[in-house]
C-alpha positions, 0 to 999 in steps of 0.5 A: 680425403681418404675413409677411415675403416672400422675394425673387428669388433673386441670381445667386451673387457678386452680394452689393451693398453698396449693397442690405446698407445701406439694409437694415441700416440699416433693420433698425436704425432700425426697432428703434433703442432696443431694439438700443441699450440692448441693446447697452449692457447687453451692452458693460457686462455684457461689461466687468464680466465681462473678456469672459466674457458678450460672446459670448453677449449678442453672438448675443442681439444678433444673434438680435434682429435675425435674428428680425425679418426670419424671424418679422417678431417686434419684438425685446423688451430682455430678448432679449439675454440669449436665447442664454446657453442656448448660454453654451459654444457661443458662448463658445467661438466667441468666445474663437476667433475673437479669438484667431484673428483677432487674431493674424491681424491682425499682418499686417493683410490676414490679420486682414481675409481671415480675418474676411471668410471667417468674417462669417457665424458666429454668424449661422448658429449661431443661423439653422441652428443650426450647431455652431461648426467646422461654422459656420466651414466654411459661412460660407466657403463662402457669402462664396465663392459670393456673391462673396468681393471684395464680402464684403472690401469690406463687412468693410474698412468693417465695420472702419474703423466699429469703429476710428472708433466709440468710448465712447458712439458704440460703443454705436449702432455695434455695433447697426449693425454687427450689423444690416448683417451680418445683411443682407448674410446674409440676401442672401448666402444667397437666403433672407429679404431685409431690405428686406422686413421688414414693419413692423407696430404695437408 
């Protein structure tokens, strides 16, 4: 398995949309199938449930991705289901956020500002190993240091994607989504770039 490299370090506020989607979209082609069927057992499972399941097969969703750039580790089907070890954890982090930002969003810019604010949530539960309050505190922080504007920009779009993409194109678009998040962590924090994810043979 080949290393992952990590990259100069960005100024703070530096975020570049135009970097977090040639890496996103990277980090979804590179894994296109496995990210896909994934995403569709998990939108089933998440249907058939009434939304129980959808937290913690979303984190899988993100843990696949997550891993690919740390441990240059090609995400297996079954890894969807990795993260309902902390079933409550994001179950709870879930039914918050929705709640929270749901109502937030009977203002519009309220639901934009706090989903900007919160975009790195699970993957710092799953990255740092982050309880839920400490996660909402530490993803403000970040979106803040790494320029807030940029961060809003990049949720607008993450939003005009979610209401365009629907039925069958929601199961490509929620991958893609996720690997544009996991991006924009990974340089948001000066830790791993998902531009250098190294392929290496299946």
């Amino acid at each position: 398995m080949e290393a992952v490299q990590a990259p100069a370090v960005k100024a703070a506020g530096g975020l570049d949309i135009g970097d977090v989607f040639t890496q996103g979209w990277r980090l979804f082609v590179d894994d296109i199938v496995v990210l896909i069927l994934g995403a569709l057992v998990a939108g089933l499972l998440s249907l058939i449930t009434v939304g129980i399941l959808a937290g913690p097969l979303v984190a899988g969703l993100f843990d696949m991705v997550q891993r690919r750039v740390t441990e240059g580790r090609r995400p297996q089907f079954d890894d969807v289901f990795a993260r309902l070890d902390r079933f409550w954890s994001f179950f709870g982090a879930t039914v918050f956020l929705v709640v929270t930002i749901g109502l937030a969003f009977l203002t519009i810019i309220g639901g934009l500002l706090l989903a900007t604010i919160w975009l790195y949530v699970f993957p710092l539960m799953l990255d740092r190993h982050l309880g839920f309050w400490e996660a909402l505190r530490e993803s403000k922080e970040i979106v803040m240091a790494a320029g807030f504007w940029q961060h809003f920009v990049l949720v607008v779009i993450l939003a005009v994607i979610a209401s365009v993409a629907n039925g069958l194109l929601a199961i490509v678009a929620a991958p893609f989504m996720i690997a544009l998040v996991a991006a924009a962590y990974f340089e948001a924090t000066n830790r791993v770039g998902a531009a250098s994810v190294l392929s290496s043979a299946s």
